[in-house]
C-alpha positions as CSV (number, residue, x, y, z in Angstrom):
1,X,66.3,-20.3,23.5
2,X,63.6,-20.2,20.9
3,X,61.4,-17.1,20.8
4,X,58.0,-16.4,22.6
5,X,55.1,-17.7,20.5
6,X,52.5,-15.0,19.1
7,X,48.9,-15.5,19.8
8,X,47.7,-15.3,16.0
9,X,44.5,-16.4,14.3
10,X,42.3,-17.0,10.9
11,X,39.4,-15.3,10.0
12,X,37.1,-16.5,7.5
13,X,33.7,-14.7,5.8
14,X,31.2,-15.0,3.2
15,X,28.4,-12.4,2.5
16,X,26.3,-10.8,-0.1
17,X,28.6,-8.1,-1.9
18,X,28.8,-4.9,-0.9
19,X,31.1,-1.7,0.2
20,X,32.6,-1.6,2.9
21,X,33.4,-5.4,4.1
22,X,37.4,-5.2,3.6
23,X,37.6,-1.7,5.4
24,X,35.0,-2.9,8.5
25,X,37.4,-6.1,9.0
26,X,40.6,-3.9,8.5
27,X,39.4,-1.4,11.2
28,X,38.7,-3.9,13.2
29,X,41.5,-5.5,13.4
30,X,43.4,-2.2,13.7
31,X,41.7,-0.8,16.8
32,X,42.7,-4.5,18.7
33,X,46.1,-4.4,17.4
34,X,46.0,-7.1,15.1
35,X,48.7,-7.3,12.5
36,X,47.6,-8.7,9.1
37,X,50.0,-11.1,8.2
38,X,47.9,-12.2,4.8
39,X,44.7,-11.6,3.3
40,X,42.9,-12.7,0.4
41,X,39.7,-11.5,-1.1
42,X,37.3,-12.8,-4.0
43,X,33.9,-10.9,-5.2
44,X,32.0,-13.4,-7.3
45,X,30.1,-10.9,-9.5
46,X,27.8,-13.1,-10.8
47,X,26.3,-14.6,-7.3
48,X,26.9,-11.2,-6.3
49,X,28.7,-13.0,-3.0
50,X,32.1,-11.7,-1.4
51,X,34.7,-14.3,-0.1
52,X,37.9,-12.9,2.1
53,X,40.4,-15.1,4.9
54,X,42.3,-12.8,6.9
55,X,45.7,-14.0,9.1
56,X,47.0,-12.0,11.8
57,X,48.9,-12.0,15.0
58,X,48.4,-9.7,18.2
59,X,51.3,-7.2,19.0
60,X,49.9,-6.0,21.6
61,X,49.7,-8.4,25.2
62,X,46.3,-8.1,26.0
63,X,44.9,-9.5,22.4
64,X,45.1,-13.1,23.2
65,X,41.8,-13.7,24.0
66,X,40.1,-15.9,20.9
67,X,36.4,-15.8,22.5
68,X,36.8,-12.2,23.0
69,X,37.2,-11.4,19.8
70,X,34.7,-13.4,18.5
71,X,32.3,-11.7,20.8
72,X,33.5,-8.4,19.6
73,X,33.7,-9.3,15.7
74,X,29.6,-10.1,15.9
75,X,28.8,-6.9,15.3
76,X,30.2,-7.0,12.0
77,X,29.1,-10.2,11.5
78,X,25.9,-8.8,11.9
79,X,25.9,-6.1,10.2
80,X,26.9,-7.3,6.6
81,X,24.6,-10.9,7.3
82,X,28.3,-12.8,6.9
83,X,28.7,-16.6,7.6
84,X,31.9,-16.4,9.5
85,X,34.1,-18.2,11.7
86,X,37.4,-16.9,14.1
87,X,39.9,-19.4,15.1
88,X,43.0,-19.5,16.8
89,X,45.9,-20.6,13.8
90,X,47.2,-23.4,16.1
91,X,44.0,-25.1,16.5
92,X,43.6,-28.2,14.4
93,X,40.6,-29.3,12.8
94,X,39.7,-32.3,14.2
95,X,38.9,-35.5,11.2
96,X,37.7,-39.0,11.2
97,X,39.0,-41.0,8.0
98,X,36.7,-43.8,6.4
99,X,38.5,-46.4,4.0
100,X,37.9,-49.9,2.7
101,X,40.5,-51.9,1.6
102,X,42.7,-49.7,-0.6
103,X,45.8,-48.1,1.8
104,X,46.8,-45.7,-0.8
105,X,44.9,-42.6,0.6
106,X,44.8,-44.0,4.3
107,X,49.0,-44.6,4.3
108,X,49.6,-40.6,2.5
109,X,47.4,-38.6,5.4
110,X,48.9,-40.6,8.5
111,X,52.3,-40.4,7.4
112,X,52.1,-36.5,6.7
113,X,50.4,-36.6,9.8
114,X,53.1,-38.3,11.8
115,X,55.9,-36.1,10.3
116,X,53.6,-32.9,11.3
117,X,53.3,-31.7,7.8
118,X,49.3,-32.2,7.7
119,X,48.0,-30.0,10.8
120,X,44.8,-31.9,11.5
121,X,44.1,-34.0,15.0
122,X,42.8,-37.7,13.5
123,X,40.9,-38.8,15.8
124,X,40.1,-42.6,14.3
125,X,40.0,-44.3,11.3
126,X,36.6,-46.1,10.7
127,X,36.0,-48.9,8.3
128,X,33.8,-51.3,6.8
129,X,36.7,-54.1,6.6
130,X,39.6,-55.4,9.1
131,X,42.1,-55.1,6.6
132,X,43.5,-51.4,7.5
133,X,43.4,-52.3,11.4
134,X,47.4,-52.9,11.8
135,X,48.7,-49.8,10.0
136,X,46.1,-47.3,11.8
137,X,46.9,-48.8,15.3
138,X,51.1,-48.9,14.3
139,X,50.5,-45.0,14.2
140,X,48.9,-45.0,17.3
141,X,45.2,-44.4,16.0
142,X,42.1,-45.9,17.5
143,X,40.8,-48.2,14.6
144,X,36.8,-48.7,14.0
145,X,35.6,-51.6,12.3
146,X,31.9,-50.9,11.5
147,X,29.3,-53.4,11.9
148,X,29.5,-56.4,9.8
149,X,27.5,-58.0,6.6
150,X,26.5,-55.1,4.6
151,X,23.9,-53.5,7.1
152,X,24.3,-50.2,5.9
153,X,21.7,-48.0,8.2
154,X,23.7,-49.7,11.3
155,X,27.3,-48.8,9.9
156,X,26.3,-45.2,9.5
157,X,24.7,-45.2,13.1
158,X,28.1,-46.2,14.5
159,X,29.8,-43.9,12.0
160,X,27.8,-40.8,12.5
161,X,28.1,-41.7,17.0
162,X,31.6,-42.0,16.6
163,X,32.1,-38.6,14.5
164,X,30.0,-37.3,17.1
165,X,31.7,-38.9,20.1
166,X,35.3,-37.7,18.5
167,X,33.9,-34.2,17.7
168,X,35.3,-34.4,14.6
169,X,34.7,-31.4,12.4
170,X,35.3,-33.2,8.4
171,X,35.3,-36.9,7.8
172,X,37.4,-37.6,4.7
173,X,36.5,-40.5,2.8
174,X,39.9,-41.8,2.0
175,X,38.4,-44.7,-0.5
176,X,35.4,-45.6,1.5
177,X,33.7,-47.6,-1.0
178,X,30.4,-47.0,0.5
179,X,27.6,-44.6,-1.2
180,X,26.4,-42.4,1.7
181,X,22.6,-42.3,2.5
182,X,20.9,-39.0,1.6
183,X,20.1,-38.2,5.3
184,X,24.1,-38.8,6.0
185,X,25.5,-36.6,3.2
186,X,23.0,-34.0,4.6
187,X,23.9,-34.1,8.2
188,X,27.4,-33.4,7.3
189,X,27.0,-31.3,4.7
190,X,30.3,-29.2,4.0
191,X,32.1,-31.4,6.1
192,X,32.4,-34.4,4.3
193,X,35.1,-34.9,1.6
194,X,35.7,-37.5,-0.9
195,X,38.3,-38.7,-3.7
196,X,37.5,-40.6,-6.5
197,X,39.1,-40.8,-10.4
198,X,38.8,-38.2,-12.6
199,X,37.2,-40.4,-15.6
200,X,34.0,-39.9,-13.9
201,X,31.2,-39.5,-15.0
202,X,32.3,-41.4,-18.4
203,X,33.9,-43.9,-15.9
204,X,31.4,-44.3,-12.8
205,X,31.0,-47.9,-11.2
206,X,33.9,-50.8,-10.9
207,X,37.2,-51.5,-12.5
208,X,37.2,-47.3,-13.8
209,X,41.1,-48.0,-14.8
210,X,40.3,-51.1,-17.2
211,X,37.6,-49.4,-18.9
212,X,39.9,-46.3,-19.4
213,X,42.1,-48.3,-20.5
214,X,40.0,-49.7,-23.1
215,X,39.1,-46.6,-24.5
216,X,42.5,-45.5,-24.7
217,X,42.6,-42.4,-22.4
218,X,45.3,-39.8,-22.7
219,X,45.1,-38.5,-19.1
220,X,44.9,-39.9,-15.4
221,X,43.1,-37.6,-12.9
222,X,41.8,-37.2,-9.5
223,X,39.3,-34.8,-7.8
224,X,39.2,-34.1,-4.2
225,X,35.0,-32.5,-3.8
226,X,32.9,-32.2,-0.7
227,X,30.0,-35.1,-0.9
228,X,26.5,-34.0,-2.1
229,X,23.3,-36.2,-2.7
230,X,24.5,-35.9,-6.4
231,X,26.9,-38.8,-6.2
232,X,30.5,-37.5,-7.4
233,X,29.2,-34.3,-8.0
234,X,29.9,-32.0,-5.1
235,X,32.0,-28.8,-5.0
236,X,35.8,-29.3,-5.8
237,X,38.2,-28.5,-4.0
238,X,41.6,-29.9,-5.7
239,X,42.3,-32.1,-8.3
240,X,45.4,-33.1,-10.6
241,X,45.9,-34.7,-13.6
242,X,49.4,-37.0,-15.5
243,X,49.5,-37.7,-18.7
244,X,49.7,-41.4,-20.8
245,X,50.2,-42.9,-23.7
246,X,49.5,-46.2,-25.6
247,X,52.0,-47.4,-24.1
248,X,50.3,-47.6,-20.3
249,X,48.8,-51.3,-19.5
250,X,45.5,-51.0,-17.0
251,X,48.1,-51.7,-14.1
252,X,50.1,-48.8,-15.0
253,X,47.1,-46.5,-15.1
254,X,46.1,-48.5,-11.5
255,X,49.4,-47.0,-10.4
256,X,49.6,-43.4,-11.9
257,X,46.0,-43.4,-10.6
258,X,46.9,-44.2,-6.9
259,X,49.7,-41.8,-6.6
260,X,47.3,-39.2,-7.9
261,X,44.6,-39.5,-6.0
262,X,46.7,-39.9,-2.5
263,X,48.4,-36.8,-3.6
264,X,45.1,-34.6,-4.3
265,X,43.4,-35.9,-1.2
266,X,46.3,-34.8,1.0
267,X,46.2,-31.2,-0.3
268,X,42.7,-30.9,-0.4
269,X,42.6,-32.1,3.1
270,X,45.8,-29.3,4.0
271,X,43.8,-26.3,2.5
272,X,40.7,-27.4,5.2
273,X,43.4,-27.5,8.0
274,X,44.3,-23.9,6.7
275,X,40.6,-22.5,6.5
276,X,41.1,-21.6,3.1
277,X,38.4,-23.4,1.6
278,X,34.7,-22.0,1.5
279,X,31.8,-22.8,-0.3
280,X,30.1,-21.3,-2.9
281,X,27.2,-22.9,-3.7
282,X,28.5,-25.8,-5.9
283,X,31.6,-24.5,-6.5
284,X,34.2,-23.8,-3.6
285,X,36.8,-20.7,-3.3
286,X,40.1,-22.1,-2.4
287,X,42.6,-19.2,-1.3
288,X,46.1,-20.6,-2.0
């Protein structure tokens, strides 16, 4: 017989620094019965902003209601000006994926989805090309093939109704190989993540791995970043890197790229399932 679930949740702030935050949220928490199961703090001294993710459970029967304690917790929120959000630790974040042609990123996220080891609800994969149709619909996922010869204003209509319809909360660009308009990238600001190769800047535009190659690079990377106006220059969230040598032809940095950038991708998009990643301006605090 396996043992009674425990209501439990996440809490997540930002605020201007000041006393008194970490013993305000303790107290709170205290007088509910809320048992802090982790908690993790940052002060950024220099934007004089404070960062904290609190996990806790109930151990006491009648703390199981999550709009009741948001309710409760706005005083607080008030109080210090905070930007925060309450939710229950077995709610999902709901994503829509965009991708072109390359599976790499796609494949990584719905098999760790499948096997439960990514805790996100997908709810579709869009896409600007038919070719990723048969392995989104083999996992069971409704597959979205935007409109057709390069009319970009009408693919991000049907994008930005169908993120909408889906009320998805991120949509992670796994190798959409579409720059996003201005007025997009603003609507969805914070909740739009992307994955490109770390050679950028020095690398920007087509074929990145050839012209790496040419220059003889010593190390493959990828970033995971939310998507600003600045193209490739948002907040980061993860990245990774692998060493090569002389010995590594264009293919074999095609490769070693690949495996990276799935890889980042995937745990960049696991620390947004968490709620461990907030922003900071144009940086992010991830809490690990």
């Amino acid at each position: 017989m396996s043992d009674p679930v425990v209501p439990s949740w996440v809490l997540t702030l930002a605020c201007a620094d000041r006393v008194g935050i970490v013993a305000a949220v303790s107290q709170f928490l205290a007088e509910r019965g809320g048992f802090i199961t982790d908690s993790q703090q940052y002060a950024d001294r220099e934007a004089g902003r404070f960062f904290m993710r609190v996990a806790f459970e109930a151990t006491d029967d009648h703390m199981n209601d999550t709009d009741r304690l948001r309710s409760e917790f706005t005083n607080i929120g008030t109080r210090f000006a905070m930007d925060w959000r309450l939710t229950a630790a077995d709610e999902k974040p709901r994503m829509l994926i965009a991708v072109s042609k390359g599976s790499h990123c796609l494949a990584d996220l719905l098999h760790r989805w499948q096997t439960g080891t990514l805790a996100v609800d997908i709810m579709g994969v869009v896409s600007n090309h038919p070719d990723m149709r048969r392995i989104t619909e083999w996992h069971g996922i409704p597959y979205h093939e935007l409109p057709p010869n390069g009319d970009k204003a009408s693919q991000e209509t049907a994008l930005l109704g169908i993120f909408d319809r889906t009320q998805s909360e991120y949509l992670i660009l796994a190798r959409y190989m579409q720059v996003l308009s201005e007025g997009l990238v603003a609507g969805l600001a914070g909740r739009c993540v992307n994955i490109h190769h770390s050679f950028l800047p020095g690398f920007k535009g087509a074929r990145p791995y050839h012209r790496a190659h040419e220059r003889g690079v010593k190390l493959i990377g990828a970033t995971a970043h939310f998507v600003t106006a600045d193209l490739d220059e948002g907040p980061i969230i993860e990245q990774a890197v692998e060493r090569v040598d002389h010995r590594a032809t264009a293919e074999d940095m095609i490769r070693i790229g690949r495996d990276i950038e799935a890889q980042v991708l995937a745990r960049a998009v696991g620390w947004l399932a968490d709620r461990r990643v907030l922003l900071n301006g144009g940086k992010t605090v991830v809490f690990r």
